[in-house]
N, C-alpha and C positions, 0 to 999 in steps of 0.2 A: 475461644477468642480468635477475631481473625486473624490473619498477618499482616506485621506491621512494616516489615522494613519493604523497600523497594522491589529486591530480589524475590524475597520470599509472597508478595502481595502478585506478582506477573507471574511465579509458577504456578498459584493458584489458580489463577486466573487462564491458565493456560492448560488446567488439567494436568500438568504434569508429579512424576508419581516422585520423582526426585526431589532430596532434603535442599533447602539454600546453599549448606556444607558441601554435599554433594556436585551441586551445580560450578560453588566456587573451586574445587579440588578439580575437575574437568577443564575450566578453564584458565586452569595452570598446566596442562598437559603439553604435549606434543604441539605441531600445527595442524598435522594430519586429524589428532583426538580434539583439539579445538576443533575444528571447522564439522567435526562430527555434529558436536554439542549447538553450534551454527544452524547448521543444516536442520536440528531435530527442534530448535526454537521456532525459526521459519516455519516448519511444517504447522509446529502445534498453535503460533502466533496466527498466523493468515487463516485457519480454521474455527478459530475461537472468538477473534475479532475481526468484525467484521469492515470493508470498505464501505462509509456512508457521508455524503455532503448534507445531512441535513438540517445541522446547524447553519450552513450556509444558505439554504432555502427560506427555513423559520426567520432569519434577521432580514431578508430579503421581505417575505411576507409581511414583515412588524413596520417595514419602511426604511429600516436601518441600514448602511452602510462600513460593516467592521471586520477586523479579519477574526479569527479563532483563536483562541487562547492556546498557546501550547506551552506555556510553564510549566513544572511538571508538576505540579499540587494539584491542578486542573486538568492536566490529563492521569492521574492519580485517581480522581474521583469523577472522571468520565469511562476512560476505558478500561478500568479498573474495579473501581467499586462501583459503578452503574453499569456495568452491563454494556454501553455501547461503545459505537465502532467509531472509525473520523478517516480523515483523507490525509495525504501523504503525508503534510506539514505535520501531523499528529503521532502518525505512526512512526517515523522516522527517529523524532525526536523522545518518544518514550523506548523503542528498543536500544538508541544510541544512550541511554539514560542504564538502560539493563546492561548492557556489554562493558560502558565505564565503569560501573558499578562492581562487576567481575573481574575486573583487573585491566583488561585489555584496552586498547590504544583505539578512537576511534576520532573521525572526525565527521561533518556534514559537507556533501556536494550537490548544488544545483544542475540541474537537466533540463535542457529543451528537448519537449517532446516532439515526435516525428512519426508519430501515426496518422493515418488521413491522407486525403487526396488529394493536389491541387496546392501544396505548400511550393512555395518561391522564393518562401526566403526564411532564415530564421526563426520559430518562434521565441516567447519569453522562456527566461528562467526560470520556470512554474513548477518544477518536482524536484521534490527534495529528498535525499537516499544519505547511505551513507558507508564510509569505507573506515574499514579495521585493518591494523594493520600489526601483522604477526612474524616479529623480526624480521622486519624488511621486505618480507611478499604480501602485499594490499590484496582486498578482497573487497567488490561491491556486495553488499546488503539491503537489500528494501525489499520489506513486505507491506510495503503501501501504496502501489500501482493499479488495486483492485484485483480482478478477475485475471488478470493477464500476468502478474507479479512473479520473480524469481523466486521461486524456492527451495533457492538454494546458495551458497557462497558463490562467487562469479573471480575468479583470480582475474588483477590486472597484467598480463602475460598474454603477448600475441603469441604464441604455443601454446596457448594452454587447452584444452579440448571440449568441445559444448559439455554442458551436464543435464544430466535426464531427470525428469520428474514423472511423476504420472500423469503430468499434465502435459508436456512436452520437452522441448529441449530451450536451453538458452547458453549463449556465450557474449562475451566481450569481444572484438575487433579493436584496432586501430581505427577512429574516425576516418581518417585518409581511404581506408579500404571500403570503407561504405557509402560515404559520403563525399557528394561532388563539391571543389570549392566553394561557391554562393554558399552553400549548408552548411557548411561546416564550421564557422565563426569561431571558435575556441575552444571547442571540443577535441579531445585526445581519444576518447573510447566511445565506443558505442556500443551498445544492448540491441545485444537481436536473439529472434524467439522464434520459435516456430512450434504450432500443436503437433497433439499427434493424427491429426487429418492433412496437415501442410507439408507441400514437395521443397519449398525456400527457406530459408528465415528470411523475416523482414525486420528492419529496422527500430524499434521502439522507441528510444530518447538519447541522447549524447550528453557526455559531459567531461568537460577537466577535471583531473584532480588536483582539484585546488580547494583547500581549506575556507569553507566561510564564516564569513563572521557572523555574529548574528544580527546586526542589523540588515546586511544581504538576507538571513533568512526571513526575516521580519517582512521585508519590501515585498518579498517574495508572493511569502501568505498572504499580504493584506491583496498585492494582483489578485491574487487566484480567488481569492475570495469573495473580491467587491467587482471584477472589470464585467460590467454589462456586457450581454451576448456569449460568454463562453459558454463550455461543457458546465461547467460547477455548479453557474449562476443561473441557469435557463432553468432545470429541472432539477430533483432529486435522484440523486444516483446512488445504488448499493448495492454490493457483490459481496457474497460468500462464499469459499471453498467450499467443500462438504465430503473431500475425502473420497478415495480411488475413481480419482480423476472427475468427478463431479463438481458441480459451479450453479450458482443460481443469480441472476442477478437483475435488477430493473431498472430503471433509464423511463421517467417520465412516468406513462401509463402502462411499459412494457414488462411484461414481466418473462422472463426467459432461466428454465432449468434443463438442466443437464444431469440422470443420473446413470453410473455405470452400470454394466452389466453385458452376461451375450449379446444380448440386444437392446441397448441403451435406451431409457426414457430421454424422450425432448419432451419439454412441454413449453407451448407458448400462449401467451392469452393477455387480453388486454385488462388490469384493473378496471372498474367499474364507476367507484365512487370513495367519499371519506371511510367509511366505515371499513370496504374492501379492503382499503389501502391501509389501515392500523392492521387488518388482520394478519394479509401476507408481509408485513413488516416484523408481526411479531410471529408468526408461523414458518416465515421461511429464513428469518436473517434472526430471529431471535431476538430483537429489538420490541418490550414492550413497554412502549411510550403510550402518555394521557395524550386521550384525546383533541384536550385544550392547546396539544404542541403539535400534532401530524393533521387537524384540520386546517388549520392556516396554510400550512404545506401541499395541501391538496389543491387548496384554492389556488395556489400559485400553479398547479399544471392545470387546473381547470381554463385557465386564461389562455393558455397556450394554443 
């Protein structure tokens, strides 16, 4: 029979070897043994499910205008019992669904992002994360940024010290410290990151904490979802971890992997056509969708 409750339906899903009982008794621990238990969901979440806009593509293709469902019955039997992945609004809101579920304290925060060249001023509130808070010392959470994602607990503490992953390093800052007035709009913290090829960190997205409601998250998703010309809207995007420090991810026709080793595989190559594009969908991101849903999606980069 599979598993039905919440908890136990996302360890499944997660590969994990741990009972529901198990997972609940961990986070009643310590804070140190909490953010353990944090840090090994992160890993085992961003490897299992994958970052994909292309429900946002497909209602695009149909002519539609909507944002995504993220109730959790619907992301229950999206990224859950089908198999696939979704974008931040999705991820956010089903791990912040598992951590209440475990006891703990958690709330949602909006982010402007701040990657890219040539920004002047603000962008929107378009990514959604989210902070737990463990008697009184908050910690950022999101494994829904994609390829580039924390994985791992991010304490809100200007002392507190970047943390490493296999992928690279990330910390928190003071907004103020990274960011010049015009940018900084209402942001308290900021997310900066750096691989393990980079000499900096740079900046990723800022945000207050500040609790939102969910009609702010609402607004949010339906932007990111519907506003013609973004990232979201233009092409299909999808990234997966893949574990000691590997990555695969495509953007449009591109497809670009990363596997570790002495001497590391890169591979880059352009998809071809519809058929190509169902393959490496489900060959590289594990995503195996009917035809009838990722040819529409193709036709949308084909226009491109």
């Amino acid at each position: 029979m599979a598993p039905s409750s919440l908890i136990a339906r996302y360890a499944d899903r997660l590969g994990l070897d741990s009972s529901e009982d198990g997972l609940r008794r961990r986070a009643h621990g310590t804070t140190d043994e909490i953010i353990d238990l944090i840090d090994e969901l992160l890993a085992a979440h961003v490897r299992s499910i994958c970052f994909e806009n292309l429900d946002v593509i497909a209602a695009r293709a149909a002519g539609e205008s909507r944002s995504i469902p993220t109730d959790l019955d619907s992301l229950r039997a999206k990224l859950l019992d089908a198999g696939r992945g979704g974008y931040c609004h999705e991820h956010a809101t089903l791990i912040r669904a598992v951590l209440r579920e475990l006891g703990l304290s958690a709330h949602p925060v909006l982010a402007r992002v701040h990657l890219g060249d040539g920004r002047t001023a603000p962008g929107g509130l378009t990514h959604q994360a989210t902070i737990v808070d463990l008697g009184g010392r908050r910690f950022l959470i999101d494994p829904g940024f994609g390829g580039g994602t924390p994985q791992a607990a991010l304490a809100l503490d200007a002392e507190s010290k970047p943390r490493k992953t296999e992928y690279g390093e990330h910390r928190l800052v003071p907004a103020d410290t990274a960011l010049e007035p015009p940018m900084r709009a209402e942001a308290e913290w900021a997310l900066q990151s750096r691989s393990n090829a980079d000499q900096s960190f740079r900046t990723v997205y800022a945000f207050a904490d500040i609790p939102r409601e969910q009609a702010d998250l609402e607004v949010s998703n339906w932007f990111t979802a519907t506003k013609p010309g973004t990232r979201f809207t233009g092409a299909p995007v999808v990234a997966r971890t893949l574990g000691n420090g590997g990555k695969v991810s495509l953007e449009g026709r591109q497809l670009h992997r990363v596997r570790p080793g002495g001497e590391p595989e890169r591979l880059e190559r352009t998809v071809t056509d519809a058929a190509d594009f169902a393959v490496v969908l489900r060959e590289e991101f594990g995503l195996n969708l009917d035809r009838t849903f990722t040819d529409p999606i193709w036709g949308i980069v084909e226009q491109q």
